[in-house]
C-alpha positions as CSV (number, residue, x, y, z in Angstrom):
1,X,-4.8,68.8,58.0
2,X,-2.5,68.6,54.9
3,X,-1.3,65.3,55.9
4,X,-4.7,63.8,56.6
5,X,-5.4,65.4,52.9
6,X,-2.7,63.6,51.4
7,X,-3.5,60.4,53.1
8,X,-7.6,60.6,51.8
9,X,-6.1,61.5,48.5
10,X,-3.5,58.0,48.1
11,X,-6.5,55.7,49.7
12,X,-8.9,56.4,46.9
13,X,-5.9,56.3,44.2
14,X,-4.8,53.0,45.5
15,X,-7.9,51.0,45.1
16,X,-8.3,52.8,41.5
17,X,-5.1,51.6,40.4
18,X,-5.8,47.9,41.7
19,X,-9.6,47.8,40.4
20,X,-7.5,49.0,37.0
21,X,-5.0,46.0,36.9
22,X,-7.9,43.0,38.1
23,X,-9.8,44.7,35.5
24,X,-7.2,44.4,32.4
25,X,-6.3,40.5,33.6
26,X,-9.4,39.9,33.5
27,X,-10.0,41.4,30.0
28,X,-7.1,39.6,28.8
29,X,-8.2,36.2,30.2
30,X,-11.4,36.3,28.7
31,X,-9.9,37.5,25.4
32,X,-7.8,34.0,25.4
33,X,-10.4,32.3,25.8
34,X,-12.5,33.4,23.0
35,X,-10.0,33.3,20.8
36,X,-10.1,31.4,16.6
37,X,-9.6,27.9,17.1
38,X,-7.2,26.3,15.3
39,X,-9.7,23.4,13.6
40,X,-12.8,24.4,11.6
41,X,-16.3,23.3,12.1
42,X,-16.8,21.7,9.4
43,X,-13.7,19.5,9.1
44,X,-13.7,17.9,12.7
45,X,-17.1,19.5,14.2
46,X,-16.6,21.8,16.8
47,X,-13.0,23.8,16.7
48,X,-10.2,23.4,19.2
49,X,-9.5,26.4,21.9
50,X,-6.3,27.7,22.1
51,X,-6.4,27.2,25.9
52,X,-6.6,23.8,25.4
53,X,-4.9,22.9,21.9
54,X,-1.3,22.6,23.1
55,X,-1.9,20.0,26.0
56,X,-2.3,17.4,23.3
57,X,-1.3,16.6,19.6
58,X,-3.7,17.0,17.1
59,X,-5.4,13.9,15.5
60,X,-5.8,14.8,11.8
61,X,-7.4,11.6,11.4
62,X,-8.5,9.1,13.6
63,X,-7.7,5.4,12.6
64,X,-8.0,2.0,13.8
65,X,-6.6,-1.1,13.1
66,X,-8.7,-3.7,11.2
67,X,-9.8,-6.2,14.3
68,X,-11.1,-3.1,15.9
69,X,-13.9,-2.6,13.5
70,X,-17.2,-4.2,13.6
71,X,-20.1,-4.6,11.4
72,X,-24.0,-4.2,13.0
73,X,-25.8,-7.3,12.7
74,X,-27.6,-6.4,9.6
75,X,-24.2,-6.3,7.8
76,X,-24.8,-2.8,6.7
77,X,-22.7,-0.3,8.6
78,X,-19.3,-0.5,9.9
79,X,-18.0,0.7,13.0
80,X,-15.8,1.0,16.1
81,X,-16.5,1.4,20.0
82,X,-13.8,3.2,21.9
83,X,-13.7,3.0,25.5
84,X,-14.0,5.7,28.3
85,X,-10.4,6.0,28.7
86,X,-8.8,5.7,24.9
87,X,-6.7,8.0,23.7
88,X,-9.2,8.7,21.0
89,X,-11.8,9.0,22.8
90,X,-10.4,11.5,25.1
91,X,-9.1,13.5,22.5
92,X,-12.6,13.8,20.8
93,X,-14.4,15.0,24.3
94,X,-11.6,17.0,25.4
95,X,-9.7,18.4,22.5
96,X,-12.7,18.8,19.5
97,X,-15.7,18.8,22.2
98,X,-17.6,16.7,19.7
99,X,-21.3,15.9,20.3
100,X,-23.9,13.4,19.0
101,X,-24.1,13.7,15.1
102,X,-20.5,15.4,15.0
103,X,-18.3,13.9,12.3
104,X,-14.5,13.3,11.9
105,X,-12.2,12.1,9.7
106,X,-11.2,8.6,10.5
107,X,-9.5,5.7,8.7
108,X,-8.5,2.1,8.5
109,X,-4.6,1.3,8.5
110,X,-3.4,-1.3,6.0
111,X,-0.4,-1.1,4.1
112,X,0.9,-1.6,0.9
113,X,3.3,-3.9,-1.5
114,X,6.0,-2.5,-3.0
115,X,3.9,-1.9,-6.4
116,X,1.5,0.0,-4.1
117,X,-1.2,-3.2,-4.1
118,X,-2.7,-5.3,-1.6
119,X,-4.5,-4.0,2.0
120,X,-3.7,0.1,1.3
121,X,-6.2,1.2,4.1
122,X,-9.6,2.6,4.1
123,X,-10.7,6.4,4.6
124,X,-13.8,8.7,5.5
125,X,-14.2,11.9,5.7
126,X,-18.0,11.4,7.1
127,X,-16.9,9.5,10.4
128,X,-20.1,10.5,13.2
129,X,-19.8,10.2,16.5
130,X,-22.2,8.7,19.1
131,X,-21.2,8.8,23.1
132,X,-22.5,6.2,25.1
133,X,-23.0,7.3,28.8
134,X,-21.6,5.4,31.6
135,X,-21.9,5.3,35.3
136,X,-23.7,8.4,36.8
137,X,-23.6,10.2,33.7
138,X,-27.3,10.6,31.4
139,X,-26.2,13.0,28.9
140,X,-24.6,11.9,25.9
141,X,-22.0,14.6,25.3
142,X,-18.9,15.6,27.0
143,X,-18.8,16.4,30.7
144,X,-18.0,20.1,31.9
145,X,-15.2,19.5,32.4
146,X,-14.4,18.3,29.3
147,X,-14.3,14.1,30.4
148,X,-16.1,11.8,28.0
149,X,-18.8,10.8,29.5
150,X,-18.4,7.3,28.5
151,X,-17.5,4.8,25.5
152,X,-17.7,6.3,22.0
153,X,-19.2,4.5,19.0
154,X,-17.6,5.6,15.5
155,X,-19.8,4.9,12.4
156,X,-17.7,4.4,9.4
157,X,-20.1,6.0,7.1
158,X,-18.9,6.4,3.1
159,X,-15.7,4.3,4.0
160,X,-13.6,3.7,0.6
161,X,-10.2,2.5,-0.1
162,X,-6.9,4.6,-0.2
163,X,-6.9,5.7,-3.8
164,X,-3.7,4.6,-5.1
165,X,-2.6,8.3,-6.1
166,X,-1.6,8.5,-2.1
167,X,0.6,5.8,-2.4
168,X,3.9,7.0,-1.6
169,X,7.1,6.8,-4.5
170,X,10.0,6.6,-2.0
171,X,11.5,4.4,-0.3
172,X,14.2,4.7,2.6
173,X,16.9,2.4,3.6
174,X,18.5,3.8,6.2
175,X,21.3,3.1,9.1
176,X,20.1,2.4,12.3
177,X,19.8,5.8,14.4
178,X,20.5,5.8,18.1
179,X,17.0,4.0,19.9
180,X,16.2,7.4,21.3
181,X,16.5,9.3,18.2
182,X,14.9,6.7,16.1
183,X,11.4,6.8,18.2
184,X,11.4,10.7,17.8
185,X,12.3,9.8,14.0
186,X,9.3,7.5,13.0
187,X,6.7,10.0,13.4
188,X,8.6,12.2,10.6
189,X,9.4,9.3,8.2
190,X,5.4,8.5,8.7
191,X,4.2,11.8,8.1
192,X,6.5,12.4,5.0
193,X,5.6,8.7,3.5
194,X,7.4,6.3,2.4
195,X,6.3,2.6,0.7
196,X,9.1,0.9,2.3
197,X,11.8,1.4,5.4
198,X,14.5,-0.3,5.9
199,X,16.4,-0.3,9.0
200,X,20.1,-1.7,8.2
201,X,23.6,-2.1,9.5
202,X,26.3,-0.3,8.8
203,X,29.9,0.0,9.5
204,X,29.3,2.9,11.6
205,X,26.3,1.7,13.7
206,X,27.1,0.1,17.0
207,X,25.4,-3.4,17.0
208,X,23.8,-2.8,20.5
209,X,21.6,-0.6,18.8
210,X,19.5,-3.2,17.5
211,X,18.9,-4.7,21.2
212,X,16.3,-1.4,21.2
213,X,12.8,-1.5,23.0
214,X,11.5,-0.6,19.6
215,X,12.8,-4.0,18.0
216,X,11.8,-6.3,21.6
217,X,7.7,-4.7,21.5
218,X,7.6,-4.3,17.9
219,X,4.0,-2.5,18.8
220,X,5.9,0.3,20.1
221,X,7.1,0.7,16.6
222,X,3.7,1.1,15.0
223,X,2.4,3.3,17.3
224,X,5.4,5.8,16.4
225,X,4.1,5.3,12.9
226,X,0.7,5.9,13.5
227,X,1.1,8.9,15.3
228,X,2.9,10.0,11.9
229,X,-0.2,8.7,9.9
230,X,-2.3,10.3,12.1
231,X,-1.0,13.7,11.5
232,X,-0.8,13.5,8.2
233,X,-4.4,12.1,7.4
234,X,-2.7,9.3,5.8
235,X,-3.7,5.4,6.7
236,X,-1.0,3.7,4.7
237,X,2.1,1.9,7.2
238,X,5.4,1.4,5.3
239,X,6.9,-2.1,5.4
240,X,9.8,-2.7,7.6
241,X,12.2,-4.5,6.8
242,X,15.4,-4.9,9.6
243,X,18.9,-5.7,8.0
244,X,21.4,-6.3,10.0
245,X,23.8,-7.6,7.6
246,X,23.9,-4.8,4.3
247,X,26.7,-6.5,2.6
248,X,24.3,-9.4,2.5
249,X,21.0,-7.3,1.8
250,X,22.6,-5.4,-1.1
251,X,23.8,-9.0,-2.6
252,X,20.5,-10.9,-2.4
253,X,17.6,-9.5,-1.6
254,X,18.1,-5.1,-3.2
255,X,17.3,-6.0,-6.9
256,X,14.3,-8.1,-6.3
257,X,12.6,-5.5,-4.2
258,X,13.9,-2.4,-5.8
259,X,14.7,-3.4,-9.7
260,X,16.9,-0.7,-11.4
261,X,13.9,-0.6,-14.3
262,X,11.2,0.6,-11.5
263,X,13.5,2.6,-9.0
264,X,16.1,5.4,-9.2
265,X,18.5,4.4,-6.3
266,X,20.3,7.0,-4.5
267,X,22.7,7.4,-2.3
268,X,23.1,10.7,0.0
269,X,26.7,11.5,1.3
270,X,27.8,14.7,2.4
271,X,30.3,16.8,-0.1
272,X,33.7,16.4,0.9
273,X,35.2,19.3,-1.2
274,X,33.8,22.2,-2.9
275,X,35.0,21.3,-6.0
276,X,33.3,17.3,-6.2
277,X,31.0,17.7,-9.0
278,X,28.4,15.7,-7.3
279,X,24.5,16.2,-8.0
280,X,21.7,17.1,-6.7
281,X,18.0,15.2,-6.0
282,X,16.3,17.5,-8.9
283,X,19.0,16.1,-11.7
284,X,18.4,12.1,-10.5
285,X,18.1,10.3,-13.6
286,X,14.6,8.1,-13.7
287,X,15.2,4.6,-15.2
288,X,13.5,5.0,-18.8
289,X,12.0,1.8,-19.7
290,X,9.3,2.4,-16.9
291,X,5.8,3.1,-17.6
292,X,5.1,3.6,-13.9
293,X,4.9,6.4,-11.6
294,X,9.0,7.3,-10.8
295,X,10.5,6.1,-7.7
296,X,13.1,6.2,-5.8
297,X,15.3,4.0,-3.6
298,X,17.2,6.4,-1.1
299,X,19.9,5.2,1.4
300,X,20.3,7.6,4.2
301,X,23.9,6.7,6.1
302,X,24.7,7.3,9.7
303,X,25.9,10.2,11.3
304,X,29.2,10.0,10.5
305,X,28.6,9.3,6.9
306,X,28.9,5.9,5.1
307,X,32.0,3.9,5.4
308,X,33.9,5.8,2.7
309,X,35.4,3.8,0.5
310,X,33.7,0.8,1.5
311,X,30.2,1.3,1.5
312,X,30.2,4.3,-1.1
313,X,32.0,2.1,-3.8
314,X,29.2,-0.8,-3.0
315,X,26.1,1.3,-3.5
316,X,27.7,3.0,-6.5
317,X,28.5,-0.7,-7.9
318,X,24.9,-1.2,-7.9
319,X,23.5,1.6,-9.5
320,X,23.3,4.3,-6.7
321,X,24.1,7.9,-8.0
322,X,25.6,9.4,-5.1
323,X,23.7,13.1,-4.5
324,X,24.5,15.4,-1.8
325,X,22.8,19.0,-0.2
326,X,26.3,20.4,0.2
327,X,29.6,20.0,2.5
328,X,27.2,20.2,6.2
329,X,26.9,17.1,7.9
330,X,23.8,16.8,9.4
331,X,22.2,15.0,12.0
332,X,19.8,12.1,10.8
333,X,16.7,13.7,11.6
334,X,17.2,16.6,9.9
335,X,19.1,15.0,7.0
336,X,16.1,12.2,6.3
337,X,13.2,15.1,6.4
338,X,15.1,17.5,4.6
339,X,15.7,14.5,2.0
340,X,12.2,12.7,1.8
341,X,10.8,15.9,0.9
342,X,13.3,16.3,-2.3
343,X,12.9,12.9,-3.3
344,X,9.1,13.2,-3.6
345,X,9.1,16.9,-5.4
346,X,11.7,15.3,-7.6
347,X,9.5,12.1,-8.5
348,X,6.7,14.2,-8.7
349,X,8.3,16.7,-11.0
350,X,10.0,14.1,-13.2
């Protein structure tokens, strides 16, 4: 009897413990789903879930290039048709769920001369969206399963050009990274903006490097710039120049794009000895016969530093005032984020 006691006792206890635990994952699975989304309403339409944000990056804007836009035959609105299987338009139906009416912010890349003129790119915050069903599919919104469920037509409504207070004051010359390194480094140098890049030689960059995929499909290049853009809400590309001879570039072509009356040049090498007395990007002096914004000309060395005293005594000759963030050498990536962002508070603080 006391056995068969025991025994009706654990059966009932059992089951209570086990409804108990399908009961809190259940909770908890419900509770992720329901949870804040990251974008608001009113910026992108509907927000983001969390379930779903990290499968994709975010688009902060959605641009185009200029031969994908179209005008409607009475010349009076602008617009762009994406089809069923873009990037864009997948990211609109899966990611932001957007329906008919929705807006977005969207933009047209251009880029920009070094005095920050010519085709800077177009923005909207007022983008709307229209889906155009395909196949099967009636509805125009996206699928339950989160498909498009077809092409998506993007009205450029209240398009306007860049203003030119986005326009950005730096410019980067910097040794060419490792191929690999370089693709995860675009995206950064995008997002932080710069006016121009320059991708150069120097005496510590193997020459093999500029065989890269990167320099064969130069369109791989952009789209690592655009997704920088992108995330940044930003529609201006810098322009690239390659140099693979610096001794050359630094002779000919440096003071004719960056003259020492608009630019401050500088030069970042890492500080050999405590005791160097060399400064830092907040004490850069600004040329002062300039009436423009300030700028500045940074040159960003490999790796392993600039070829010292080689290189270091060239830049110098022309005007570079050597700066440093202390005796740490630092990989690129780090080094040229870290920088960008100095060299903008400095010219913006000058």
């Amino acid at each position: 009897m006391a056995l068969r006691g025991e025994q009706g006792i654990e059966r009932p206890l059992m089951q209570l413990i086990t409804l108990f635990q399908v009961s809190m994952i259940l909770q908890s699975f419900l509770a992720f789903r329901s949870a804040a989304s990251f974008t608001a309403h009113g910026r992108f339409g509907k927000g983001i879930p969390l379930t779903r944000h990290h499968q994709i990056r975010h688009l902060n804007r959605f641009l185009f290039d200029p031969e994908e836009v179209l005008v409607d035959d009475n010349a009076t609105k602008k617009y762009v048709t994406l089809s069923k299987d873009d990037y864009r338009t997948i990211h609109a139906s899966k990611i932001l769920g957007l329906h008919n009416g929705d807006t977005l912010r969207a933009g047209v890349v251009g880029c920009s001369d070094l005095n920050g003129t010519g085709s800077g790119g177009y923005l909207t915050d007022h983008a709307v969206v229209e889906w155009i069903p395909e196949g099967k599919v009636k509805k125009a919104e996206p699928l339950g399963n989160g498909n498009p469920p077809g092409s998506l037509r993007i009205e450029l409504s209240d398009l306007s050009p860049c203003p030119d207070s986005q326009v950005p004051t730096v410019a980067l010359l910097l040794a060419l990274p490792r191929p690999l390194q370089l693709g995860r480094m675009l995206p950064m140098i995008a997002q932080m903006g710069v006016s121009h890049l320059i991708l150069s030689q120097a005496k510590k960059v193997p020459k093999d490097y500029f065989g890269s995929h990167l320099f064969r499909k130069p369109h791989l290049l952009r789209e690592r710039l655009i997704e920088g853009l992108c995330q940044a809400g930003d529609v201006r590309l810098p322009n690239i120049t390659i140099v693979k001879n610096l001794k050359h570039f630094l002779a000919e072509d440096i003071d004719e794009m960056f003259p020492l009356t608009d630019y401050a040049r500088v030069i970042a090498h890492p500080q050999r000895k405590e005791d160097d007395e060399i400064r830092r990007m907040r004490n850069v002096e600004f040329p002062t016969s300039t009436t423009t914004t300030p700028r500045i000309l940074m040159a960003v060395g490999p790796e392993g530093g600039w070829e010292e005293p080689e290189e270091l005594d060239r830049f110098q000759e022309l005007g570079f005032q050597q700066i440093t963030m202390g005796n740490r050498v630092l990989r690129s990536d780090c080094a040229v984020v870290s920088l960008l962002a100095l060299a903008h508070d400095a010219c913006s603080n000058d």
